[in-house]
C-alpha positions as CSV (number, residue, x, y, z in Angstrom):
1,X,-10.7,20.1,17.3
2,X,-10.4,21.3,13.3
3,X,-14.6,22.0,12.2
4,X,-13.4,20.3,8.9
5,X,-12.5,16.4,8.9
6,X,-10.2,15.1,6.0
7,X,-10.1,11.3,5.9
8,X,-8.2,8.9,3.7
9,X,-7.3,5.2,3.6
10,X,-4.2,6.7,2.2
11,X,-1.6,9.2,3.8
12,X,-1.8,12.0,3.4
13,X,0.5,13.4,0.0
14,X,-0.6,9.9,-1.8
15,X,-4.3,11.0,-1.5
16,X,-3.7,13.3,-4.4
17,X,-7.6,14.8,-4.7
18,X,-7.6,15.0,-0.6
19,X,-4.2,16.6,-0.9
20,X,-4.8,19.2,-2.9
21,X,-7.5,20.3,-1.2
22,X,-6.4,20.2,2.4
23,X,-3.3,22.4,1.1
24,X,-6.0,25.1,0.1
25,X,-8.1,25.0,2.2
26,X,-7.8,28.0,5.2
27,X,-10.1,27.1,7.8
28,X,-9.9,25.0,10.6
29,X,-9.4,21.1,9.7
30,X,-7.9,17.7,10.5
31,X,-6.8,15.1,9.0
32,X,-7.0,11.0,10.0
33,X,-5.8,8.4,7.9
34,X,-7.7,5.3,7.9
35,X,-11.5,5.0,8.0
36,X,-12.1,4.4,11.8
37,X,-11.4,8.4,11.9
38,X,-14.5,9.2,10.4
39,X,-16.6,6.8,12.1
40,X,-16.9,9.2,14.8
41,X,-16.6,12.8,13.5
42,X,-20.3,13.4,14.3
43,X,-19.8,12.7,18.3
44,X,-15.9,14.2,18.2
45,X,-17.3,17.6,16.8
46,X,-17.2,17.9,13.2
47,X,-19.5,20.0,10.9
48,X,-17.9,18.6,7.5
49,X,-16.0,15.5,6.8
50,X,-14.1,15.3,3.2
51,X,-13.1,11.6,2.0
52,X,-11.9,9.9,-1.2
53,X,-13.0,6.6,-2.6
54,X,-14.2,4.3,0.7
55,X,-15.9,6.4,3.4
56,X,-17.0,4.7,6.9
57,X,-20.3,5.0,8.3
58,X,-21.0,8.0,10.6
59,X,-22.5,6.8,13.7
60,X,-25.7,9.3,14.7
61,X,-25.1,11.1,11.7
62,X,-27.1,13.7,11.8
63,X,-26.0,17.5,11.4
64,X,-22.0,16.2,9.9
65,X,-22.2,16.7,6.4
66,X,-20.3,14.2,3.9
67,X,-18.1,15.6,0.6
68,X,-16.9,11.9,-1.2
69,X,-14.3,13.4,-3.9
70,X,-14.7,10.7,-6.2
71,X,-11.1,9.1,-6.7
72,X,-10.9,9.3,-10.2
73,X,-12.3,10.5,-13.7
74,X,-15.4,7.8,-14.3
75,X,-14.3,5.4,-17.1
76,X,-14.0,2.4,-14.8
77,X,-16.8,0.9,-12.7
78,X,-16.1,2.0,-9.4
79,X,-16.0,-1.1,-7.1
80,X,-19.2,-2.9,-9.0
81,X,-21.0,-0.4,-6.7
82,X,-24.4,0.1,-9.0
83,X,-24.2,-4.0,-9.8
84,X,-24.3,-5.0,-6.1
85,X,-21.3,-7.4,-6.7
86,X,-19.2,-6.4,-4.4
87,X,-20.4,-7.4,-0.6
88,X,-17.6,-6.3,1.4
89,X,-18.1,-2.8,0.4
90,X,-20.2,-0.3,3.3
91,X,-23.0,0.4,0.7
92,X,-25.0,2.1,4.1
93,X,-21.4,4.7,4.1
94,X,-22.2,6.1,0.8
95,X,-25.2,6.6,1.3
96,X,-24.5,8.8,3.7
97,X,-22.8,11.3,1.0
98,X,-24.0,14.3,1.1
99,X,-22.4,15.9,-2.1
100,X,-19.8,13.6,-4.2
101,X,-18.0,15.5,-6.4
102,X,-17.4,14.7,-10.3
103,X,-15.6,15.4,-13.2
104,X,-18.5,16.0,-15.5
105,X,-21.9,16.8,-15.8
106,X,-21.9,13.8,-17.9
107,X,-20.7,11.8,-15.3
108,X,-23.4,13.2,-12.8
109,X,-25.9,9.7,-13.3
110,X,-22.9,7.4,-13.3
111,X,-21.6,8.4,-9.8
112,X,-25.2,8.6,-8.2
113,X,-25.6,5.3,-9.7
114,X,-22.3,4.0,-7.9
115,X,-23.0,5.3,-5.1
116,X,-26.6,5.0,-4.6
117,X,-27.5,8.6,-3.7
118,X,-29.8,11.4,-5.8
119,X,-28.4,13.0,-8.9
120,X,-28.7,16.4,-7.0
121,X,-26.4,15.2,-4.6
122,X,-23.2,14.9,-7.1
123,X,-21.8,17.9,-8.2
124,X,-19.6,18.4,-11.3
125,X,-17.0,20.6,-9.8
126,X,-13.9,18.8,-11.2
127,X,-11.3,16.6,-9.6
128,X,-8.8,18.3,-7.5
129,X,-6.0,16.9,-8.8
130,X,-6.5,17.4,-12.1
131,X,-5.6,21.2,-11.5
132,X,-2.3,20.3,-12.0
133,X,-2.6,19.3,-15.4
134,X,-4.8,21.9,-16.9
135,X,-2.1,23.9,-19.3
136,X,0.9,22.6,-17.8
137,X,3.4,21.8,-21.1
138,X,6.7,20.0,-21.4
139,X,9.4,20.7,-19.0
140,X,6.7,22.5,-16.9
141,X,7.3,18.7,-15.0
142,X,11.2,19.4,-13.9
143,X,12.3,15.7,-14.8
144,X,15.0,14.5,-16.9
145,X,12.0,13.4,-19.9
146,X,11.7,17.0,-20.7
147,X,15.3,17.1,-22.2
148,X,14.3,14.2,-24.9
149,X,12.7,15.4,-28.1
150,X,10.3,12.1,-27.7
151,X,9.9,10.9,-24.1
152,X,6.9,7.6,-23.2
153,X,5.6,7.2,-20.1
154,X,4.6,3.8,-19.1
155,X,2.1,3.3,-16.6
156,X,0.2,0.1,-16.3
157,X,-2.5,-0.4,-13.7
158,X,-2.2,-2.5,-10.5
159,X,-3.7,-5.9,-11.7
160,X,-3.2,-8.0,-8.4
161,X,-7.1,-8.5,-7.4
162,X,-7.2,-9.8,-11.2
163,X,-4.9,-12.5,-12.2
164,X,-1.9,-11.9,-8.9
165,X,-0.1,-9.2,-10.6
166,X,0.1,-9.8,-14.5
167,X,1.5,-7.7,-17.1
168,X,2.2,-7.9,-20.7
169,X,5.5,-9.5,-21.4
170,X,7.7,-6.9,-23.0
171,X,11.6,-7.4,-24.6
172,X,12.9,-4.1,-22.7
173,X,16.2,-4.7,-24.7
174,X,14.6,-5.2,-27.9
175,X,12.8,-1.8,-27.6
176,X,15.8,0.0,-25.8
177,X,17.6,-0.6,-29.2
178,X,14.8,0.5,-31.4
179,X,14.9,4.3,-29.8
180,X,17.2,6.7,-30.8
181,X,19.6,8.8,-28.9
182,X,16.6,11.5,-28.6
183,X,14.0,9.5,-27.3
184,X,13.5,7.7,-23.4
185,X,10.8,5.4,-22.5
186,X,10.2,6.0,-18.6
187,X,8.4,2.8,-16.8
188,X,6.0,3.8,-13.5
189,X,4.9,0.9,-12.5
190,X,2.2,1.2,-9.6
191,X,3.3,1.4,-6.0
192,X,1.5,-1.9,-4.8
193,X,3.4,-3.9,-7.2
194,X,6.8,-5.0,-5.6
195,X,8.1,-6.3,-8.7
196,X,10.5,-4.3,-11.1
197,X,8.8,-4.6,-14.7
198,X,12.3,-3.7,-16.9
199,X,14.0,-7.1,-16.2
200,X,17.3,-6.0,-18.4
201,X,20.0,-3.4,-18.5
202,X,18.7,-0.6,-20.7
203,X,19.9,2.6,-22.5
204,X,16.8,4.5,-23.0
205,X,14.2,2.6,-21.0
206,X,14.1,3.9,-17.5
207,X,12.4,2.3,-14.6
208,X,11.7,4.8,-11.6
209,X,10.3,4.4,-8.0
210,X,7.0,3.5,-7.8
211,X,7.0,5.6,-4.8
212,X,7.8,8.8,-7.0
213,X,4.7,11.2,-8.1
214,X,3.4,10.6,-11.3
215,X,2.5,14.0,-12.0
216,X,5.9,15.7,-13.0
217,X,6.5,12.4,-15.8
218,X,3.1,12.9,-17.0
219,X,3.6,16.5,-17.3
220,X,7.4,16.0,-19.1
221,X,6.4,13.6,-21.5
222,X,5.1,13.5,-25.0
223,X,2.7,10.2,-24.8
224,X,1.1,7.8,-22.0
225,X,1.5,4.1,-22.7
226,X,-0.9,3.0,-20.4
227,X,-4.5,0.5,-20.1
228,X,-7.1,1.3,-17.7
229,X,-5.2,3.3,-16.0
230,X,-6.7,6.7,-14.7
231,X,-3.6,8.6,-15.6
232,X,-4.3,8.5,-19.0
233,X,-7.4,11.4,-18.5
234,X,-4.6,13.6,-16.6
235,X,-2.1,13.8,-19.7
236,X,-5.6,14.3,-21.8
237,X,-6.1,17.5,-20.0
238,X,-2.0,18.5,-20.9
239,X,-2.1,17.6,-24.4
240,X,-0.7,14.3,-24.2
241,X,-2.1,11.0,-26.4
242,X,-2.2,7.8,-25.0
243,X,-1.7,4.5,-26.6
244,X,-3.7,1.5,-24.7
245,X,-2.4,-2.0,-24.3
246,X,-5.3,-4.6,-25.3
247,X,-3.6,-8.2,-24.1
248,X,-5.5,-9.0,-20.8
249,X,-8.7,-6.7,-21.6
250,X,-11.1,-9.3,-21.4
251,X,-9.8,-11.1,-18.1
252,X,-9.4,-7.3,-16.8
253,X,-12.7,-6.1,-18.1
254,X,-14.6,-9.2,-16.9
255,X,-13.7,-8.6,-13.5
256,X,-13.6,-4.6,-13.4
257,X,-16.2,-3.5,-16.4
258,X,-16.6,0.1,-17.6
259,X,-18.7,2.5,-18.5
260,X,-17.7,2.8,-22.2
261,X,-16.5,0.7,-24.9
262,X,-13.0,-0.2,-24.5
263,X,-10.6,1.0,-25.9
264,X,-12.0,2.8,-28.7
265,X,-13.9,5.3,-26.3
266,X,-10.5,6.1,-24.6
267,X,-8.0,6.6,-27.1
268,X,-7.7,6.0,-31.0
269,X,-4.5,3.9,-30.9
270,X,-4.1,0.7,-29.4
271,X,-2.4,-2.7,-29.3
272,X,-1.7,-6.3,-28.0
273,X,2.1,-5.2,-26.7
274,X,3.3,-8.5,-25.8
275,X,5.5,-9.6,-28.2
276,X,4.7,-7.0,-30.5
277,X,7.4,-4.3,-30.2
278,X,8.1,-3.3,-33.0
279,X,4.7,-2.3,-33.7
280,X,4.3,-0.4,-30.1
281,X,7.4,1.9,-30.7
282,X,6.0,2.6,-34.2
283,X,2.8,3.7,-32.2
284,X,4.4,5.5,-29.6
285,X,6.0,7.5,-32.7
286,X,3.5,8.2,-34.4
287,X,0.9,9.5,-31.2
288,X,4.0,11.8,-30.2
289,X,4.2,12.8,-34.0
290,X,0.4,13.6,-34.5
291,X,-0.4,14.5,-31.0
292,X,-4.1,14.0,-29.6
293,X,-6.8,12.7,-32.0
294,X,-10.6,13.8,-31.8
295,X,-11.6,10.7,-30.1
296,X,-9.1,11.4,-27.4
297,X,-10.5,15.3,-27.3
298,X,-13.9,13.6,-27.3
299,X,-13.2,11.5,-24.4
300,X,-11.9,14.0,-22.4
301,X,-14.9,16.5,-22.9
302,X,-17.0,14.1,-21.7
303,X,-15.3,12.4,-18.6
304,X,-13.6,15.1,-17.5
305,X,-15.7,18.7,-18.7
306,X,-15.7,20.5,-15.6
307,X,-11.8,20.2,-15.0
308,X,-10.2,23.2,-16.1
309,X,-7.5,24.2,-13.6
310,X,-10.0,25.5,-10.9
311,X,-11.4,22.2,-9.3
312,X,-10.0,22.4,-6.0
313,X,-11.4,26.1,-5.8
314,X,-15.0,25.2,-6.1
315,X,-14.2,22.4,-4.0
316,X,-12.7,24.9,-0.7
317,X,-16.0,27.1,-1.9
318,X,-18.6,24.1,-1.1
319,X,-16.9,23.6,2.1
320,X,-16.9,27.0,3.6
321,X,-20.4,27.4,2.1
322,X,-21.2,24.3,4.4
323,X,-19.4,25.2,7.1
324,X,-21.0,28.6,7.0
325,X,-24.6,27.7,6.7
């Protein structure tokens, strides 16, 4: 039986915080997928269980100790956690955290808060899987956007729980024949939405897998198109500026909230897409043109201070310090 637990509700290689971690890790470890292996880690043996996002409640917990890698870089509210809204989440499970791990010291109140546990008890280590980002530059990704002088990634956030799956309403065509031979727009949707989002033939927009990591695209291009989504902090930390849609922020934001004002916490350039493309290329242009404002550095500094390429380090160092006490 592996000493160290790794548990996800996702498989492993889609848990990208959990992944990066369990790859660097050298001791002895497992890994379940699905919550119902960690209900029992303290009777099968364990000394340390790692999770991401929704841990289960230890029975007898008692000497097991818990690491919650929080799943992302703290913009959005987290569940409703800290408002008490939300009461099919396992509020006794977090609490049985025994360090949650963050990507800022900023951040520090706003995940003890979330999770209802002491400041003490989150640490601002980094996110794992924001190691991948730190320094990585153009082509460093391997896809075909590195080969366009201008390449957009689009990346809009899984809406379903919201309004069934919305998204703005964009003429693909219209904005395939506004970009030039040198520039590609690359669409990612997420990889619960079923539904293609380019509905026409295109030149020089480009709808991938959902399937597909997002890491190499955000590496290879020069500007994130995205809304709430949490990739925008990951091409923050490689350079890259984002442009925010605005159309559906107040259904959105009356159902998820955030910490900070939206959007003019996150990014300095943003726009109501839908129907509107002719302004949203000229944006696109313009962030991959002028590159990352200070608001952008701003944001960045304080969501995500503590990740600087050696996250998952510190992270492997906490566990064998646990494991060795």
């Amino acid at each position: 039986m592996g000493n160290v637990l790794f548990v996800s509700q996702n498989p492993l290689g889609r848990c990208e915080n959990l992944t990066a971690v369990w790859e660097a890790y050298d001791g002895d470890k497992a890994f379940r997928h699905g919550q119902d292996g960690m209900r029992t880690a303290e009777r099968d043996g364990f000394s340390v269980v790692v999770c991401d996002a929704l841990p289960a409640y230890i029975e007898g917990k008692s000497s097991v100790k818990v690491v919650n890698i929080c799943h992302g870089i703290t913009g959005n509210k987290f569940y409703g956690l800290d408002e008490g809204d939300e009461p099919w989440i396992d509020r006794d499970a977090f609490a049985q955290t025994d360090y949650a791990i963050t990507a800022s010291v900023d951040s520090i109140p706003i995940v003890a808060g979330q999770l209802g546990i002491p400041t003490e008890r989150v640490l601002p280590l980094g996110i794992p899987r924001t190691d991948a980002y730190v320094g990585a530059r153009k082509g460093d990704g391997g896809t075909f956007m590195a080969h366009n002088s201008r390449a957009y990634l689009y990346v809009p956030t899984f809406r379903g729980y919201v309004d069934g799956g919305w998204i703005p309403r964009i003429d693909w065509q219209k904005v395939d024949r506004m970009l030039g031979d040198d520039e590609v727009l690359v669409v990612k949707r997420h990889y619960f939405t079923e539904k293609p989002i380019v509905d026409a033939a295109c030149m020089n927009v480009v709808e991938i897998l959902p399937d597909l990591p997002a890491g190499p695209y955000i590496i290879d291009c020069d500007v994130i198109l995205t809304d709430y989504s949490s990739v925008e902090f990951d091409g923050y930390l490689c350079g890259k500026p984002s442009v925010l849609t605005t159309d559906d922020a107040d259904v959105f934001l009356a159902n998820r909230r955030m910490y900070h004002h939206y959007p003019d916490f996150y990014s300095s350039r943003w726009l109501d897409v839908e129907r509107n493309e002719e302004a949203l290329v000229m944006s696109l242009r313009l962030a991959a043109q002028f590159g990352m404002t200070k608001v952008e550095r701003d944001c960045i500094r304080t969501l995500a201070g503590a990740c600087d390429g050696h996250s998952t380090e510190r992270v492997c160092k906490l566990i064998h310090e646990i494991v060795g006490a």
